[in-house]
N, C-alpha and C positions, 0 to 999 in steps of 0.2 A: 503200404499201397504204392505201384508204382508211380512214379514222377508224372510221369507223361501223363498216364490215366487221372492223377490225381490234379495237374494244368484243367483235363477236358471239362473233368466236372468242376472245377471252380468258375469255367468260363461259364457255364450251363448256370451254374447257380447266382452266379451275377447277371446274368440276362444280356451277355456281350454276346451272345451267337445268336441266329433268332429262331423262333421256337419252331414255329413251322409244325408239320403231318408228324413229320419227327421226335419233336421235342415233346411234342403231346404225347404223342406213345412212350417215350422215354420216361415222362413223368408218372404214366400209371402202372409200369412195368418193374419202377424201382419202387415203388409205393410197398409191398411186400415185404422188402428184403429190407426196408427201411425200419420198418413198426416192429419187424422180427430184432433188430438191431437197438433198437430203445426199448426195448422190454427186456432184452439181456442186460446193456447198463442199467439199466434201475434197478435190477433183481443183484444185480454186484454190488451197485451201493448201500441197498438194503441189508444184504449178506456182512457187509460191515461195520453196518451201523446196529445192526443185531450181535454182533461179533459171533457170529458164525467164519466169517475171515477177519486174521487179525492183522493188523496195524502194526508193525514197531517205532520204538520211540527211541530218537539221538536225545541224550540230556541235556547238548543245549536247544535251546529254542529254536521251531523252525516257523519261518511266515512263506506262506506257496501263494505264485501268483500263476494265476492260471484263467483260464477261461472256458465257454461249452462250445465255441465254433473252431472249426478248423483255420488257423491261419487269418493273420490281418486283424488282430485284433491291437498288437502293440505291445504282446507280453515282455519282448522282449528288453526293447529300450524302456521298460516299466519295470524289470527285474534291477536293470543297471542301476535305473534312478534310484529305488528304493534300497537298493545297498552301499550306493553310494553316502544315501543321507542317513541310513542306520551308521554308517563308518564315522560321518562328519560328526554325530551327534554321540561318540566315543564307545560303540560295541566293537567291540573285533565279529568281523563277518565274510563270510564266506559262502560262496555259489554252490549251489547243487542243480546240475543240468544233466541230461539224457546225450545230448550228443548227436541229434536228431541228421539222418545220413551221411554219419561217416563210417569210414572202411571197417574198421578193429573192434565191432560194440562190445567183444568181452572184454578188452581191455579196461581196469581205472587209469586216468587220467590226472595231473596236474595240473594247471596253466596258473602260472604266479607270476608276477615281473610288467616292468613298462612296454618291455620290447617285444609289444604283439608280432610283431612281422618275425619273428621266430618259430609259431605256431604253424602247423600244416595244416587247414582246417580240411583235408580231406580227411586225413588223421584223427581228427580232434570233432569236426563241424565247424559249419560256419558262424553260428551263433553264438559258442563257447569262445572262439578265437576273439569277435565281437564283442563279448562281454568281458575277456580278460584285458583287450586293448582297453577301452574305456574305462574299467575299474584299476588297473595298476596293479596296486598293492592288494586288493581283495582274491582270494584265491577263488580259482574257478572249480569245480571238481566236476571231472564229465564220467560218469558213467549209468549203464541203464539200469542197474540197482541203485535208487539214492542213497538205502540206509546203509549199505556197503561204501560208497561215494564216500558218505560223511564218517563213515568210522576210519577210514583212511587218513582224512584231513585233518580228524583230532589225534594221526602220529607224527605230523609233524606241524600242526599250529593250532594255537588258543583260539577258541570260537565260542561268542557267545549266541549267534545268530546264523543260524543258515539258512537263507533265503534260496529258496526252491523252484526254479525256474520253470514255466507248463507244466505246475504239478496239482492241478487240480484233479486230473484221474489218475495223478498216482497215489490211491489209498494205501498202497501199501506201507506208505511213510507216516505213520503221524505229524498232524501239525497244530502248533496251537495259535494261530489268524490263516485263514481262506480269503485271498485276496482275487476277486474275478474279473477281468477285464470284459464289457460287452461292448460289439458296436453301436453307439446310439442311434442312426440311422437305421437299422435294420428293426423290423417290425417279428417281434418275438413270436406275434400271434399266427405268421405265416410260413416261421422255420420248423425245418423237418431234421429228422437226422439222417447220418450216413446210412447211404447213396446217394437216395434223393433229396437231402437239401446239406447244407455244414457242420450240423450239428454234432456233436461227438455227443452227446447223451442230451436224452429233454432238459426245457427250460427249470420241470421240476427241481432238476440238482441244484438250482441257486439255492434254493431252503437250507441248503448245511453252508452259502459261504458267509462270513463274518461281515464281508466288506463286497458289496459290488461297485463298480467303479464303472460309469457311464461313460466310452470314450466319443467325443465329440471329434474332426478332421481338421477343425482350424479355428483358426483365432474369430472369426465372424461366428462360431456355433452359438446358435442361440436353444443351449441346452434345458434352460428353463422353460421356453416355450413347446420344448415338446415333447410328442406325446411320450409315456413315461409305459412302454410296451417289456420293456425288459424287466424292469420292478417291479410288476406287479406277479410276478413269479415267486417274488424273493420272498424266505420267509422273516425273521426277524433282524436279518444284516444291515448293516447301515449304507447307505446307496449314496456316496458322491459323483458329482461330474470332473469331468476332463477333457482336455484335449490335448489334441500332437500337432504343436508348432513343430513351423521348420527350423532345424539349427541352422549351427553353423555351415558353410558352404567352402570345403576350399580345395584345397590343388591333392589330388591324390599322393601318398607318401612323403608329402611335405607339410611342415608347419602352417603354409601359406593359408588365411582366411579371405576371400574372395568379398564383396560388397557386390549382393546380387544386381543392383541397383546400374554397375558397371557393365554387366552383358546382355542388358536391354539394346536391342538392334541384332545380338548376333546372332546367328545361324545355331541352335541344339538340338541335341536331339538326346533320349533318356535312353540309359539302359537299365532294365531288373529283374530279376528272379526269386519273386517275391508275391506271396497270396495273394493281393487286390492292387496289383499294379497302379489303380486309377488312384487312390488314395496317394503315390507318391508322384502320380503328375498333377494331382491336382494344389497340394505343396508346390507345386516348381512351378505354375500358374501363379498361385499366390503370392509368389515372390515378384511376378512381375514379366516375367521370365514365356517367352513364346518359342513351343515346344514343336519342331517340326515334326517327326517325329518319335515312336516311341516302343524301342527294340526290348521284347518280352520273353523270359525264358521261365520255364516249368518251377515253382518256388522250391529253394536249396538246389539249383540246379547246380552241375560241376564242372564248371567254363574248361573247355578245350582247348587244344592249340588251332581249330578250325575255328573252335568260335571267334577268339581271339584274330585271326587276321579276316574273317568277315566282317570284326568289327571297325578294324584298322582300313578296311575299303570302304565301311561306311563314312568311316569319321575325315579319311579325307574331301567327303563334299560337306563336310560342316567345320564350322570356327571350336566349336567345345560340344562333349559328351557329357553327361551328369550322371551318376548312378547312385545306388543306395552307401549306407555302410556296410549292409550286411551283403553286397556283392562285391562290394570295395576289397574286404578282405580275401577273395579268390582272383579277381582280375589287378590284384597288386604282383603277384610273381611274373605278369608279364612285362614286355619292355612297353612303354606308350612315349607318344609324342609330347615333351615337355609340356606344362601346364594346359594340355588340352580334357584330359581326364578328371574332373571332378565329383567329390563326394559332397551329397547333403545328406548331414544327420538330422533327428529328429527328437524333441524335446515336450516329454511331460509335463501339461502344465496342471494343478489337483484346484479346483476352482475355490474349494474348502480345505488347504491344505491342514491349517490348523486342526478342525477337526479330524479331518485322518488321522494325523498323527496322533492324536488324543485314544482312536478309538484302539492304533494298533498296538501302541507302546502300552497299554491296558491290557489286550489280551498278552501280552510278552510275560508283562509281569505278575496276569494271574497263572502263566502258564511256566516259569521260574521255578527250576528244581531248588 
């Protein structure tokens, strides 16, 4: 889908534009191509789960985190996390990601090493380059065949787990834990699928995941008290909550960690290109942090050398700029004004971790050749 198209209707389906003579006929005109559009996923999933289409299986273990909405759900710093702590708790593990708009998609891919800022994420994607900076030593493997992906990366590294980044529709991979990311906020019972609403396939598909994982936006989420819209979809998976603190915050391409608490007073303004933009002003609210502005480009957008110095004309009527990670790694090849460019990450927090982990290291090990 293209970018821009795919910006208009994320506006449209967050209800940032207003509906108007417009938006009403937009809504019943995509209604169609919609219903036509979750009755072909379902009938694929079905076709699989019939084995009428097969599945192949990597020997070692794979866990997919994935979700059924387009974008903003947090798969990604949720892929990080969960390989980070499969790595801490002594598996050798390894990424399997799509590579989602970069240039070369026949290409496989590598990405292994600390030294993200070697990665071209035009080359690569922005996501991969993102999840090899933050994992180090965990390899990434980008390409749009997973089970191709992963036969690669067992020639040249021991892998006991392959954690499979937005790989909930990709059945073609077997896996043995379905990890779903939903947003809690959003009300299950009035999402539609692509066109007219984010859906990539009905709420049905939760019934095959293992694990749904309720994402809440911040530390205030009073996940308990509400309504429980996404659940009741799922079939027998286990359903924890979550949320996405904000991380750390610091100086673009340097070590530096910022204490937000110090640029209360100053002039900022945000930039991102990223599925629900508001979800990451509203972290930079949380922090304390008053946002003059808030500069939005189409999600996986591929910053320019025009965007780039419009953002340099904006930034000189502000004290500091703040942007994502996952933009951080495309607007780092430019040059910026010393510590004025700022990254905040963002941090999974599993409200039951314990249990998770219980339920997923259980599927690992019934699923252990």
């Amino acid at each position: 889908m293209n970018r821009r198209i795919r910006h208009a209707l994320q506006a449209y389906w967050e209800g940032s534009e207003p509906r108007g003579f417009v938006g009403r006929v937009a809504f019943w005109l995509l209604a169609p191509p919609s219903w036509v559009y979750a009755a072909v996923q379902t009938m694929r999933r079905r076709l699989y789960r019939w084995g009428v289409l097969r599945s192949r299986r990597l020997f070692p273990a794979v866990v997919s985190i994935g979700g059924v909405r387009v974008g903003g759900s947090g798969k990604t710093p949720f892929t990080a996390w969960v390989a980070g702590r499969l790595r801490d708790k002594g598996y050798r593990v390894a990424v399997l990601t799509r590579g989602y708009g970069r240039r070369d998609r026949g290409e496989s891919l590598i990405l292994h090493g600390s030294d993200g800022g070697r990665w071209d994420p035009d080359l690569c994607g922005d996501e991969p380059c993102l999840l090899a900076a933050s994992l180090g030593d965990v390899p990434v493997v980008v390409d749009a065949c997973r089970y191709r992906g992963g036969v690669n990366a067992l020639r040249f590294f021991p892998v006991d787990v392959f954690v499979l980044d937005d790989g909930f529709q990709h059945l073609a991979l077997a896996r043995d834990c379905d990890v779903v990311l939903v947003p809690d906020e959003e009300d299950s019972a009035r999402a539609a699928c692509l066109p007219r609403g984010p859906l990539r396939e009905p709420v049905s598909a939760l019934r095959d995941a293992d694990i749904v994982v309720r994402v809440g936006p911040s530390r205030d989420s009073g996940l308990a008290d509400r309504p429980r819209s996404w659940p009741r979809a799922v079939g027998p998976g286990a359903v924890y909550g979550a949320r996405m603190d904000p991380g750390a915050l610091r100086v673009l391409g340097e070590d530096v960690v910022l204490d937000p608490a110090g640029l209360q007073g100053e002039r900022v303004f945000a930039i991102s290109g990223i599925a629900r933009p508001q979800g990451f002003q509203g972290s930079l609210e949380r922090l304390g942090l008053r946002i003059q502005e808030h500069v939005t480009y189409p999600d996986h957008h591929r910053y320019t050398r025009q965007d780039h110095l419009a953002l340099l004309d904006r930034l000189a009527g502000y004290q500091r700029a703040i942007t994502t990670e996952k933009d951080a790694v495309k607007l780092a090849r430019f040059p910026w004004p010393k510590d004025k460019l700022l990254v905040l990450g963002v941090r999974p927090v599993l409200l039951d971790e314990v249990a998770f982990w219980r339920v997923l290291e259980a599927r690992l090990r019934r699923g252990a050749p």
